[in-house]
TIRO-646093 format. One record per atom (N, C-alpha, C, CB): residue number from 1; residue in one letter; x, z, y. Coordinates in steps of 0.02 Angstrom, whole numbers, always signed. Atoms other than C-alpha are relative to their C-alpha. Glycine has a CB too. Layout:
! TIRO-646093
i;aa;u;w;v
NUM;A;X;Z;Y
...
//
This chain:
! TIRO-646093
i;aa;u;w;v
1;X;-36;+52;+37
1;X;+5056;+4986;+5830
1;X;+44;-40;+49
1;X;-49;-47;-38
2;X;-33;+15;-34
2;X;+5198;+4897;+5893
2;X;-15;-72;+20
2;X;+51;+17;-22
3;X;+20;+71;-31
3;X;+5186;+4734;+5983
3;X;+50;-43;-20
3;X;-8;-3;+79
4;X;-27;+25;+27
4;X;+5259;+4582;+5899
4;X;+1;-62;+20
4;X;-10;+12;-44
5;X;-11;+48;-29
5;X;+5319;+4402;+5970
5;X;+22;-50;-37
5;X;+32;+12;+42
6;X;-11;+54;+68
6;X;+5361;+4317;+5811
6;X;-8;+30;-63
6;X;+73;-31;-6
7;X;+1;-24;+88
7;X;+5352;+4308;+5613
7;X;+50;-27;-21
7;X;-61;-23;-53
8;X;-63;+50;+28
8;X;+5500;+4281;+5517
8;X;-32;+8;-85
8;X;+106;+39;+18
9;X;+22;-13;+84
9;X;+5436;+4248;+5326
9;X;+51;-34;-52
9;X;-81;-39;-18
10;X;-14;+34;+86
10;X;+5503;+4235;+5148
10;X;-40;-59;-3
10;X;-28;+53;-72
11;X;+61;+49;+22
11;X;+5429;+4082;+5066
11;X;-1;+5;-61
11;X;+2;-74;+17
12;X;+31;-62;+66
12;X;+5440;+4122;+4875
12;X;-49;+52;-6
12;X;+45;+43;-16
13;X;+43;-72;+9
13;X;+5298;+4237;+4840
13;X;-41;+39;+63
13;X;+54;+56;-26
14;X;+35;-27;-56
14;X;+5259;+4259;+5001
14;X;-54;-46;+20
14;X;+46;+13;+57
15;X;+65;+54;-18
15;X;+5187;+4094;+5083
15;X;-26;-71;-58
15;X;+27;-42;+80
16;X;-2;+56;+52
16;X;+5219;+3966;+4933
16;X;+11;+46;-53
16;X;+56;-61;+7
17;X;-1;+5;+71
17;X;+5172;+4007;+4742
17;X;+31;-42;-30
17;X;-48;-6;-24
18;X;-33;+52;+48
18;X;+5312;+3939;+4653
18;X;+45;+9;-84
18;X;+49;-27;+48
19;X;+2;-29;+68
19;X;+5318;+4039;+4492
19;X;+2;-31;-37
19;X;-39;+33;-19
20;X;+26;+38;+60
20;X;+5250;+3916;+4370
20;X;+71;-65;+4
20;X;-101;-35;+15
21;X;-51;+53;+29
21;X;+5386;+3766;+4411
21;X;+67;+35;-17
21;X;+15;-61;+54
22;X;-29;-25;+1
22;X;+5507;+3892;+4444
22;X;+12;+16;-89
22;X;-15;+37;+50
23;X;+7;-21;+54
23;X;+5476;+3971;+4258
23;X;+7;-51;-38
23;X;-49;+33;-7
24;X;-26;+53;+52
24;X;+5452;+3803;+4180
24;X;+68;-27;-6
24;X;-34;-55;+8
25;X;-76;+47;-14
25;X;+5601;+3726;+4238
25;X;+35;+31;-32
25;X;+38;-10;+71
26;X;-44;-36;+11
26;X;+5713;+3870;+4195
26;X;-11;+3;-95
26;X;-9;+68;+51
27;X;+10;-8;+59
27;X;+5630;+3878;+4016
27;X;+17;-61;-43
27;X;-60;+22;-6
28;X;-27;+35;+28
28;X;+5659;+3709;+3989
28;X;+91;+0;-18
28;X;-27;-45;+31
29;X;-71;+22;+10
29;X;+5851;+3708;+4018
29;X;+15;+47;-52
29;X;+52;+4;+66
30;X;-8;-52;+50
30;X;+5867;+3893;+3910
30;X;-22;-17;-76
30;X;-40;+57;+24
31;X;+8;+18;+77
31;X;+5780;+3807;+3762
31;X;+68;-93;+6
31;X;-127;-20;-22
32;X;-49;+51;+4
32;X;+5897;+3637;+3795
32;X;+60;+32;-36
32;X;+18;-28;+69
33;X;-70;-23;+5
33;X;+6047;+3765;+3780
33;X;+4;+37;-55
33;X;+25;+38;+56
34;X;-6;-39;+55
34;X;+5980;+3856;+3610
34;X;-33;+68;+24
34;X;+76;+4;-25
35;X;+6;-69;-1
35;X;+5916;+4019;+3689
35;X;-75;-9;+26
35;X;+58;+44;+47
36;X;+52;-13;+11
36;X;+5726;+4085;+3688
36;X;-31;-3;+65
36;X;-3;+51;-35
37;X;+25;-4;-74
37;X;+5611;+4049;+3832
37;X;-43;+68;+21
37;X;-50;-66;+13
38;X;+60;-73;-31
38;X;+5519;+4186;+3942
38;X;-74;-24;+6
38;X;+19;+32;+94
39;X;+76;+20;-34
39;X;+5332;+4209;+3970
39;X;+7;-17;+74
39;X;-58;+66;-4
40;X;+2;+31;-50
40;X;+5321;+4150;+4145
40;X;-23;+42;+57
40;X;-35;-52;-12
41;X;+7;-85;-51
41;X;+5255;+4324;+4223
41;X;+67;+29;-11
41;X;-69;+72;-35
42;X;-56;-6;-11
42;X;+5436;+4364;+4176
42;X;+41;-11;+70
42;X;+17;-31;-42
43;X;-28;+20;-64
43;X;+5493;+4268;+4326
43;X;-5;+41;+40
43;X;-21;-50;+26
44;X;+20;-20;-72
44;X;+5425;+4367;+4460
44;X;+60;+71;-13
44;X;-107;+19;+17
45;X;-47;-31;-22
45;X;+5565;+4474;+4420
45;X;+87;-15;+4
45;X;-16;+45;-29
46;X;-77;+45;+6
46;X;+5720;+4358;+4388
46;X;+2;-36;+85
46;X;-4;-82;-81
47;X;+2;+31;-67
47;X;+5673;+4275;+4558
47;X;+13;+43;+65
47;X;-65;-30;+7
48;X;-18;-29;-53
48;X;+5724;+4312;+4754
48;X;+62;+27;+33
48;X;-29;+33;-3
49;X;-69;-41;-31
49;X;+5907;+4342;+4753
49;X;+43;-86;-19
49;X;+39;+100;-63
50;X;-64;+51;-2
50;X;+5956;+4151;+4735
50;X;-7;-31;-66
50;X;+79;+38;+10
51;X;-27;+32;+56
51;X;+5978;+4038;+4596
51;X;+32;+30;-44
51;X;+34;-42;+14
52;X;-52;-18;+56
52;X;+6126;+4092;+4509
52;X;-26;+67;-37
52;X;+78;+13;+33
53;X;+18;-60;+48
53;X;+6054;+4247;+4494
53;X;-55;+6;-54
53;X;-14;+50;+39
54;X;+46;-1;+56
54;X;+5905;+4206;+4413
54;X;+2;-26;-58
54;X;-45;-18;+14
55;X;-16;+51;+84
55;X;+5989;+4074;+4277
55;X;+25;+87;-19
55;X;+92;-97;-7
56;X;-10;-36;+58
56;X;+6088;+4249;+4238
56;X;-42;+30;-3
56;X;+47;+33;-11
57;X;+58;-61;+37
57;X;+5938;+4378;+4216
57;X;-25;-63;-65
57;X;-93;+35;+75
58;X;+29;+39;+74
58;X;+5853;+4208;+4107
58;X;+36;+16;-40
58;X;-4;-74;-9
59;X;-50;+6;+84
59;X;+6002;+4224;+3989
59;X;+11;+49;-41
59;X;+72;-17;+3
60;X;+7;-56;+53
60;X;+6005;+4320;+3847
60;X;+92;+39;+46
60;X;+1;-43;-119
61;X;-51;-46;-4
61;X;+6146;+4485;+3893
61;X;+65;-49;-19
61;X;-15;+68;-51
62;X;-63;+13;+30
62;X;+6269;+4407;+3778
62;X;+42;-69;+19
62;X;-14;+0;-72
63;X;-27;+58;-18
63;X;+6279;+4234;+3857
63;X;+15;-9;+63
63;X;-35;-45;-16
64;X;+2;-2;-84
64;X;+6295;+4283;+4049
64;X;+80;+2;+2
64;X;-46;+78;+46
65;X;-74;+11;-21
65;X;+6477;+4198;+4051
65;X;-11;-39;+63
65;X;+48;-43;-56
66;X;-8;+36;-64
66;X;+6543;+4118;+4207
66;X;-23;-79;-36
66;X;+91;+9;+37
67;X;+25;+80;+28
67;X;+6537;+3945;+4103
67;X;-52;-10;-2
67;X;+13;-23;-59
68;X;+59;-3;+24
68;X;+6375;+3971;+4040
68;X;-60;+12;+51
68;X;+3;+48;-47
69;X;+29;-9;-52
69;X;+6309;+4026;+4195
69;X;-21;-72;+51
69;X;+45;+49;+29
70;X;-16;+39;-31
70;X;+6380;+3890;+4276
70;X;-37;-90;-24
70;X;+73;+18;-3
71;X;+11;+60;+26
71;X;+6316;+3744;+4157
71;X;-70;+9;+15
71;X;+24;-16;-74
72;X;+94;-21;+13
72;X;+6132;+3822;+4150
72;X;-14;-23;+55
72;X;-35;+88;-9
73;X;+25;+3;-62
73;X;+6130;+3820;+4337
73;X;+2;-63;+18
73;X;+30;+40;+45
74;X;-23;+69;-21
74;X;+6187;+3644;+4354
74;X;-60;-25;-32
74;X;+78;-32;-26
75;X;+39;+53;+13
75;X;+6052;+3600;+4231
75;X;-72;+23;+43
75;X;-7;-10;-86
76;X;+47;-45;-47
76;X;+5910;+3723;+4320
76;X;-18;-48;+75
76;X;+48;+81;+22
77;X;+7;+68;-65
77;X;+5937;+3624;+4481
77;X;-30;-65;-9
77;X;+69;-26;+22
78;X;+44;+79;+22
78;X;+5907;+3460;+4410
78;X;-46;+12;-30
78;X;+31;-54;-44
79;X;+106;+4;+33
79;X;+5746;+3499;+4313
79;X;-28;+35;+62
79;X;-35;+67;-98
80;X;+42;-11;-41
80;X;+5679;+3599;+4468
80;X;+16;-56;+44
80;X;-1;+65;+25
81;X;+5;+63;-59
81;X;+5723;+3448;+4573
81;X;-34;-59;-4
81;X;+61;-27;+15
82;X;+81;+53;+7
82;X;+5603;+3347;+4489
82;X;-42;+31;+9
82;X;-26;-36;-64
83;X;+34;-4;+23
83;X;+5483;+3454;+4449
83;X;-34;+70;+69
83;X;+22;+1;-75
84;X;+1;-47;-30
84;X;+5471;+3559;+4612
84;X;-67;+12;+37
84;X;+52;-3;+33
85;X;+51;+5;-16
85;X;+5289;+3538;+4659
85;X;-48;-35;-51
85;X;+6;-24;+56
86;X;+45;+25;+33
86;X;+5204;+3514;+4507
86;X;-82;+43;+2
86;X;+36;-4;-66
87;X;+55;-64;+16
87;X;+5107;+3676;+4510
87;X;-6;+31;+77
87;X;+36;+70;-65
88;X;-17;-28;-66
88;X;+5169;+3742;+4674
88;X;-68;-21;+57
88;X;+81;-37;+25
89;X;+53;+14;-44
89;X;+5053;+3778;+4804
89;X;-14;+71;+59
89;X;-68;-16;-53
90;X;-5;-81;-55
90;X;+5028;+3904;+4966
90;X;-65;+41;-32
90;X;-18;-15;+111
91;X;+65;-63;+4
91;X;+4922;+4058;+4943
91;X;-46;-2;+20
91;X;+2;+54;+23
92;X;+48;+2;-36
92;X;+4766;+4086;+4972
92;X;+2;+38;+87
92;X;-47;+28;-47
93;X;+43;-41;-78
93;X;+4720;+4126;+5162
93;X;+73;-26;+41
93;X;-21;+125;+0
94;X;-77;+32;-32
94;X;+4920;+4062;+5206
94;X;-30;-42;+73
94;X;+48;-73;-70
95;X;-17;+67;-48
95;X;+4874;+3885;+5306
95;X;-58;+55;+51
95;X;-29;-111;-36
96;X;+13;-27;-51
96;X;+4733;+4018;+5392
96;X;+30;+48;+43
96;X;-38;+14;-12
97;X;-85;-42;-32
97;X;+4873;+4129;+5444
97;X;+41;-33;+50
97;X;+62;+7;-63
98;X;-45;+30;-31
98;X;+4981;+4013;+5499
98;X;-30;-41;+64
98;X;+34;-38;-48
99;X;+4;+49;-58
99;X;+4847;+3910;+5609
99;X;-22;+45;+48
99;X;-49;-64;-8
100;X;-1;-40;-53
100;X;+4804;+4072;+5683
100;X;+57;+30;+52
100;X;-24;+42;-23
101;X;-78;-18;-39
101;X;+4980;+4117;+5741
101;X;+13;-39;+47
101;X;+66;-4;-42
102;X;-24;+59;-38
102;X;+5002;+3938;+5802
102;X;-52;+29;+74
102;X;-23;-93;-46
103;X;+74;-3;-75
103;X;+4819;+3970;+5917
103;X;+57;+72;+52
103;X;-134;+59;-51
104;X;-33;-75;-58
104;X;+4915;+4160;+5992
104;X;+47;-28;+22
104;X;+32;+82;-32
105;X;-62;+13;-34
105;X;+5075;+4077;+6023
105;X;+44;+19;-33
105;X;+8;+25;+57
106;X;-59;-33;+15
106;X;+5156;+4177;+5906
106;X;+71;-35;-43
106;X;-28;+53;-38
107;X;-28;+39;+50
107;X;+5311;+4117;+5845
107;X;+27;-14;-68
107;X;+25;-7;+17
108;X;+29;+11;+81
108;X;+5352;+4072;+5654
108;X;+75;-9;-7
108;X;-64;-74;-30
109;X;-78;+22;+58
109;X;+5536;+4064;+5543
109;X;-17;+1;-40
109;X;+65;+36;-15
110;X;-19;+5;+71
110;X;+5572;+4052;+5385
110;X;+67;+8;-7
110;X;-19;-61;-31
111;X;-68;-12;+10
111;X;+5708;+4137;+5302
111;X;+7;-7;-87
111;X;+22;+80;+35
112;X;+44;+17;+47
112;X;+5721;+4084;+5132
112;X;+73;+17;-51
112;X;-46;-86;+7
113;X;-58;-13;+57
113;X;+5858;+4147;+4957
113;X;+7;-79;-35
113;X;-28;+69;-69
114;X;-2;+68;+30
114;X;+5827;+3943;+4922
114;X;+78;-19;+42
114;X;-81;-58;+22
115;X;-34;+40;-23
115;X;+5974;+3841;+4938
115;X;-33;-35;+79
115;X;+11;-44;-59
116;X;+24;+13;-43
116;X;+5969;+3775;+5129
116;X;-37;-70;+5
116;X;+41;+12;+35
117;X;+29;+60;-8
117;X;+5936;+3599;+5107
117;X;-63;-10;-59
117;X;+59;-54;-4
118;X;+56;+13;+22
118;X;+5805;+3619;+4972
118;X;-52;+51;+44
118;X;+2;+9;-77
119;X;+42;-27;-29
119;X;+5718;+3746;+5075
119;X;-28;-44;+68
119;X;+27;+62;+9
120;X;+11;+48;-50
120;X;+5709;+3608;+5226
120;X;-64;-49;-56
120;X;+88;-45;+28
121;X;+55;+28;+23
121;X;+5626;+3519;+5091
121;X;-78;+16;-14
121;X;+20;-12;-41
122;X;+50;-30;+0
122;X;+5517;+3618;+5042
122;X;-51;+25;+39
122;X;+14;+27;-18
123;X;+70;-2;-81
123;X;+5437;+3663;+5226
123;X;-16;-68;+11
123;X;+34;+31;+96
124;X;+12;+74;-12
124;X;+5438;+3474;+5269
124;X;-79;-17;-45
124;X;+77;-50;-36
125;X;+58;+11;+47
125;X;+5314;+3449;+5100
125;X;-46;+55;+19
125;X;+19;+1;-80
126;X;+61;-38;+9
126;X;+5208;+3589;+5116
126;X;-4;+37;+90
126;X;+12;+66;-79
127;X;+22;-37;-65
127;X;+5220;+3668;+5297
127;X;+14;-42;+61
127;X;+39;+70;+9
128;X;-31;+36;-64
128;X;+5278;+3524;+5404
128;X;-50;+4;+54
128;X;+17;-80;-12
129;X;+42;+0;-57
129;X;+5110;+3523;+5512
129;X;-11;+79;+61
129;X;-71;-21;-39
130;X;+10;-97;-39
130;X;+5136;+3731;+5580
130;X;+102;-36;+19
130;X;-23;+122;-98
131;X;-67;-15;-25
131;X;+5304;+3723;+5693
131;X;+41;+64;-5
131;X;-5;-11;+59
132;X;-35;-41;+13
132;X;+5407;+3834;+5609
132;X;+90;-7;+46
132;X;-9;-5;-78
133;X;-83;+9;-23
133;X;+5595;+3875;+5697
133;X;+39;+60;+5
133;X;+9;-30;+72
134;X;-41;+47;+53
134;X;+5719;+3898;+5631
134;X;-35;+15;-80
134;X;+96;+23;+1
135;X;+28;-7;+60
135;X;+5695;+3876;+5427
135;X;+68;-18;-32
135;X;-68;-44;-18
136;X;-70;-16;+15
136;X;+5850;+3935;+5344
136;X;-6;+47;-87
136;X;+34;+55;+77
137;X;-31;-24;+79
137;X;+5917;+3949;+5165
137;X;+51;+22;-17
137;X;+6;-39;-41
138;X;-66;-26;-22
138;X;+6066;+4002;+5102
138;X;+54;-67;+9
138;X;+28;+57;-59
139;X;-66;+72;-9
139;X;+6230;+3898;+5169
139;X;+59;+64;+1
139;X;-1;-70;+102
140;X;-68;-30;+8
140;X;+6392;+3919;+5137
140;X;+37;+34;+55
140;X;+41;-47;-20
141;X;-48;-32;-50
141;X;+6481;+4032;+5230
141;X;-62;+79;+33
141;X;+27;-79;+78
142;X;+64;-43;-1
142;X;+6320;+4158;+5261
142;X;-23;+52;-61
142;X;-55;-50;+7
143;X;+6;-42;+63
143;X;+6289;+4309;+5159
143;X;-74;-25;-43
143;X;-3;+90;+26
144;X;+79;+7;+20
144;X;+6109;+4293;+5067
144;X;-38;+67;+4
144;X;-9;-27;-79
145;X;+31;-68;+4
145;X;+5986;+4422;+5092
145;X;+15;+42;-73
145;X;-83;-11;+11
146;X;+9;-37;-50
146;X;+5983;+4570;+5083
146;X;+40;+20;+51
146;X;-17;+40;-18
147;X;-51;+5;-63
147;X;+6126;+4556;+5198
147;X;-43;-39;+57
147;X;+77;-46;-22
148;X;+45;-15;-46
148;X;+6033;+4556;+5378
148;X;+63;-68;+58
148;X;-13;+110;+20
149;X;-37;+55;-52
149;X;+6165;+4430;+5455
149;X;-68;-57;-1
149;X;+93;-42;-38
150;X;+61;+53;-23
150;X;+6044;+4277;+5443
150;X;-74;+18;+26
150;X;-16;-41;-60
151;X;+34;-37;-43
151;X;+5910;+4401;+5494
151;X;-26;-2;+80
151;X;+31;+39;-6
152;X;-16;+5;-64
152;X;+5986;+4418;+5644
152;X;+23;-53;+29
152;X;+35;+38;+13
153;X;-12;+84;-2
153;X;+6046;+4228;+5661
153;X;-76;+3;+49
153;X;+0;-59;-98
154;X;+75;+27;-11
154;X;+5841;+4215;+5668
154;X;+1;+26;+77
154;X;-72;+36;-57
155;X;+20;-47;-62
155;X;+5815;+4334;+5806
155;X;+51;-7;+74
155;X;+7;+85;-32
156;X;-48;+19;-79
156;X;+5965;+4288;+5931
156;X;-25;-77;+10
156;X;+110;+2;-8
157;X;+53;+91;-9
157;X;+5893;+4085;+5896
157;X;-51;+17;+45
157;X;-52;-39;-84
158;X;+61;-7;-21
158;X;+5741;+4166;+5944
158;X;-25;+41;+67
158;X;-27;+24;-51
159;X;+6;-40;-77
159;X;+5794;+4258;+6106
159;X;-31;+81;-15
159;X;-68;-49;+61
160;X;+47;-65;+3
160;X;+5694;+4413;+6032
160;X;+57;+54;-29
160;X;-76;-10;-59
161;X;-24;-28;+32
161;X;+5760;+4578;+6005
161;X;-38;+14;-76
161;X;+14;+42;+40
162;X;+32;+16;+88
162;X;+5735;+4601;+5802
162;X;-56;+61;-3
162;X;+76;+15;-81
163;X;+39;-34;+20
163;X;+5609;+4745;+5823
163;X;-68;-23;+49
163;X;+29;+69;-2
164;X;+59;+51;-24
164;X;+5485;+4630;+5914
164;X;-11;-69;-47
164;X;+20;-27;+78
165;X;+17;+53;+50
165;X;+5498;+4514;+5739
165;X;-32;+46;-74
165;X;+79;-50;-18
166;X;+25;-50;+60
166;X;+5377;+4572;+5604
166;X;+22;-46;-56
166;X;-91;+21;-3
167;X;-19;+51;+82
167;X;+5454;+4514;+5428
167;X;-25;+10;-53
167;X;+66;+1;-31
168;X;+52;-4;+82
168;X;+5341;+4474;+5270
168;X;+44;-23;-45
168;X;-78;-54;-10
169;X;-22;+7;+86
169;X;+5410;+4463;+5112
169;X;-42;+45;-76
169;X;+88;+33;+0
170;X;+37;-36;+51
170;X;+5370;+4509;+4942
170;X;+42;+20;-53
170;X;-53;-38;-27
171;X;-49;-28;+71
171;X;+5513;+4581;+4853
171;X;+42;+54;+45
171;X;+66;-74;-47
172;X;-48;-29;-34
172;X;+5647;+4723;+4893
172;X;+42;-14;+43
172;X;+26;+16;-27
173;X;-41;+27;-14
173;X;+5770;+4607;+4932
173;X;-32;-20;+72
173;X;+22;-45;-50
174;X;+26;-3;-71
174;X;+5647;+4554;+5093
174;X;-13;+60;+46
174;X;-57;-28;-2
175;X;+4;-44;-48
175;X;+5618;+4737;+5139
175;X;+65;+11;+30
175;X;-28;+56;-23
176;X;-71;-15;-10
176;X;+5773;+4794;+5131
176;X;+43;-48;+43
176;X;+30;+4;-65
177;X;-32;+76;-46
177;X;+5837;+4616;+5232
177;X;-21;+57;+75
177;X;-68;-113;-11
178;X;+26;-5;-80
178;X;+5709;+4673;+5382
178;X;+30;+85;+23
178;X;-110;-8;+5
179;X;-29;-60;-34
179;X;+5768;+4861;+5365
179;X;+50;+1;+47
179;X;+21;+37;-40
180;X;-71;-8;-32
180;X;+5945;+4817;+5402
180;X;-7;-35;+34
180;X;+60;-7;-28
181;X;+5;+41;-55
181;X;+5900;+4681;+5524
181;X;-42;+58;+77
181;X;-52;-77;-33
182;X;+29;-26;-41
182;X;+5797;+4806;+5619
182;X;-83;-24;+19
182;X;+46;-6;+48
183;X;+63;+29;-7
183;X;+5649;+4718;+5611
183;X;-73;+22;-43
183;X;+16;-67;-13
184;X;+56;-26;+11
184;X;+5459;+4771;+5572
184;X;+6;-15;-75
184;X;-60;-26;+43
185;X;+27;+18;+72
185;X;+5432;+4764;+5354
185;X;-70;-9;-15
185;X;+18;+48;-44
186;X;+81;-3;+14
186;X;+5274;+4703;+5284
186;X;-2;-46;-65
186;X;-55;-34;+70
187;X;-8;+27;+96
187;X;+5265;+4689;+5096
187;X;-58;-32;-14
187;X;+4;+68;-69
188;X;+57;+30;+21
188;X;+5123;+4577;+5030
188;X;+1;+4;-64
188;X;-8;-63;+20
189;X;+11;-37;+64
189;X;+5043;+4633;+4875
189;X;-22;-80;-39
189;X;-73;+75;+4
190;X;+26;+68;+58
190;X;+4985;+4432;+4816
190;X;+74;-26;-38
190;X;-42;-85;+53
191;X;-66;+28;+7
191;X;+5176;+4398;+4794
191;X;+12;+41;-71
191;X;+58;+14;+70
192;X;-22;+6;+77
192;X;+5308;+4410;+4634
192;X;+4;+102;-25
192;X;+102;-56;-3
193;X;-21;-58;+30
193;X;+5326;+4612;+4649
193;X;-70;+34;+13
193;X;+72;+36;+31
194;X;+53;-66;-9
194;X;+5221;+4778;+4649
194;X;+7;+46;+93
194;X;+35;+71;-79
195;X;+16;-56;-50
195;X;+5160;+4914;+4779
195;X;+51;+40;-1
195;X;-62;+40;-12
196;X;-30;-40;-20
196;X;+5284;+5028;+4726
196;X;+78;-18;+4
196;X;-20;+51;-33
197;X;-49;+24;-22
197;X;+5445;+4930;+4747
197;X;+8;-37;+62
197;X;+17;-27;-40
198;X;+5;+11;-87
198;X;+5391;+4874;+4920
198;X;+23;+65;+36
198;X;-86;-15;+30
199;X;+23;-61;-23
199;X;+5350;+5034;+4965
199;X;+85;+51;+13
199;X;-65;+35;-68
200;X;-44;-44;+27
200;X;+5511;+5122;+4893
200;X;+65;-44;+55
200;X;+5;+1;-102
201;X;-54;+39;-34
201;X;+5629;+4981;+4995
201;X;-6;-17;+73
201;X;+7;-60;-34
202;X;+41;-41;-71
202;X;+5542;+5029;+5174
202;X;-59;-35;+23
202;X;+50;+4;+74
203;X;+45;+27;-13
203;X;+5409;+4918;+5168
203;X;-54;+64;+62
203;X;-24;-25;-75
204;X;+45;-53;-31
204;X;+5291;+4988;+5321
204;X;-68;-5;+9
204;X;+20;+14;+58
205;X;+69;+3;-17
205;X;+5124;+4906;+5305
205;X;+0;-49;-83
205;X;-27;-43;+94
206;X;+8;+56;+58
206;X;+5049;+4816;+5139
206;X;-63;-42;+19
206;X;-11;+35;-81
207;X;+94;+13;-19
207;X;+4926;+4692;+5149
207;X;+9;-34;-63
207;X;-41;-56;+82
208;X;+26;+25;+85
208;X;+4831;+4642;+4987
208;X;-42;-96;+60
208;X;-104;+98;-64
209;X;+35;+47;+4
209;X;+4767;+4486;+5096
209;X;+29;-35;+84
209;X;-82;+26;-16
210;X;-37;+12;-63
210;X;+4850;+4354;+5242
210;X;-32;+40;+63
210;X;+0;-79;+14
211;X;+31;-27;-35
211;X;+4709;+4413;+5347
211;X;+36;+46;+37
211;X;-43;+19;-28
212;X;-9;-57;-34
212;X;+4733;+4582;+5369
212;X;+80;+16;+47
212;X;-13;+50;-58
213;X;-58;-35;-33
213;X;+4918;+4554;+5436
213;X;-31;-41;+84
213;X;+99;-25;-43
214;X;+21;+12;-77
214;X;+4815;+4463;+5596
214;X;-36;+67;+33
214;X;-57;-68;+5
215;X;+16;-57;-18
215;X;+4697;+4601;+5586
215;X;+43;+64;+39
215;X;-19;+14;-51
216;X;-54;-41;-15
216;X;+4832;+4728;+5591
216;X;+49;-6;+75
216;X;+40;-12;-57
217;X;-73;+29;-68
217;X;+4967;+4642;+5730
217;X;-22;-41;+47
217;X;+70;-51;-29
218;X;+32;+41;-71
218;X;+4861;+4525;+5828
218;X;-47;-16;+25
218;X;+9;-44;+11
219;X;+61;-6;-15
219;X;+4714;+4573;+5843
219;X;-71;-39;+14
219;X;+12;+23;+33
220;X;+57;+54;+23
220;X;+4606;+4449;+5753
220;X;-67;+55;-12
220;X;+26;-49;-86
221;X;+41;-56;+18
221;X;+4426;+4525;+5730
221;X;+11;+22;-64
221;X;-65;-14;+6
222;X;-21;-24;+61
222;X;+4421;+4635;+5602
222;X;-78;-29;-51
222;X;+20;+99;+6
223;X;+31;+24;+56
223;X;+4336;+4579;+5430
223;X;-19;+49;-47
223;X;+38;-44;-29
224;X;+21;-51;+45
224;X;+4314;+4752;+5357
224;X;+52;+16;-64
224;X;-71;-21;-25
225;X;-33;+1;+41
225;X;+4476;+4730;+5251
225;X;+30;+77;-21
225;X;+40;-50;+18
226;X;-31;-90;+19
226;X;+4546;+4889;+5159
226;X;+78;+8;+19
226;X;-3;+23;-99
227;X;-54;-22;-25
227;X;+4712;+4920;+5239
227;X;+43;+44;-26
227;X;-12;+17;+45
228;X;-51;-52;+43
228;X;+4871;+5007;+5160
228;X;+49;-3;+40
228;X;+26;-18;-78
229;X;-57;-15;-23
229;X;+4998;+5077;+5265
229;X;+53;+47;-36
229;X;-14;+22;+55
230;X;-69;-29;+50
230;X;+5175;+5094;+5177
230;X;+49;+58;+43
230;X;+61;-79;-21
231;X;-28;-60;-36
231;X;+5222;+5248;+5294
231;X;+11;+78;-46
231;X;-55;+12;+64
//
């Protein structure tokens, strides 16, 4: 196994559960605007490519105009900007993850499809005590994943070449990021997608649990965990 000197992570689905405000929020503005809300396991596939994109998958086919797009999203924002930690909360085994990384040395990003300045928020509230660097959303002028430019942003910040950064995520859009960045994939099975759309987008290791990615890469004792390599 290869030897690794940092983590660069998703936070959606990966280290923060944020399905439930995510889903409410969005269901509120879609019934404001006349159109039918989703069940809320829906989400986990409208999410990970950004805002805009997920007001259009919410919208019924026939209403995915630029206007319509455009008004939803404006209201989307403002109800998740109240309501952005009502439910929200890290994963299980996460804050032990993260205080083990801190103990190795290893170092920690965040790369995140959130707008940049709510994603600042969002580590501040929930991860401010783990020294994450850098923690990056999208900004203007920057493609959004799965385009591997901010990827690689991370990894020249970080002095490392990108195949000494292992990257967790939990959607295509994160494998596919670390493919083209060059950097290690590692799909996590607690997050918004499945085994076989990790798998299919080059995911190279799964773990069903934070654990096993110490187990696996940094050689925490082992716990007897069942191990799935996406090779």
């Amino acid at each position: 196994m290869p030897t690794f000197d940092a983590v660069l992570f998703d936070m959606d689905g990966t280290i923060l559960d944020t399905l439930a405000d995510i889903g409410e929020s969005m269901n509120r503005v879609l019934i404001s605007f006349g159109f039918a809300p989703h069940p809320l396991d829906a989400y986990r596939y409208f999410v990970g490519e950004g805002s805009a994109v997920l007001v259009e998958k919410a919208l019924p086919e026939a209403a995915r105009k630029p206007d319509i797009i455009q008004k939803c999203l404006r209201g989307y924002q403002e109800d998740y900007g109240r309501h952005w930690r009502v439910h929200t909360r890290l994963y299980p085994g996460i804050a032990e993850l993260l205080d083990a990384l801190v103990r190795k040395t290893i170092r920690m990003a965040i790369l995140s499809n959130k707008f940049h300045e709510f994603t600042l928020q969002c580590y501040e509230h929930f991860f401010g005590r783990w020294p994450f660097d850098p923690v990056l959303g999208i900004r203007e002028g920057i493609p959004r994943k799965p385009d591997p430019t901010a990827a690689l942003e991370v990894a020249e910040y970080l002095g490392l070449s990108p195949s000494r950064i292992l990257y967790v995520g939990d959607t295509a859009v994160d494998m596919q990021t670390a493919v083209s960045a060059g950097m290690f994939p590692v799909g996590v099975l607690w997050g918004f997608r499945g085994r076989e759309e990790l798998l299919t987008n080059g995911a190279r290791f799964l773990a069903e649990h934070p654990v096993q990615i110490l187990e696996t890469f940094f050689d925490a004792p082992s716990k007897g965990a069942d191990l799935t390599e996406g090779t």
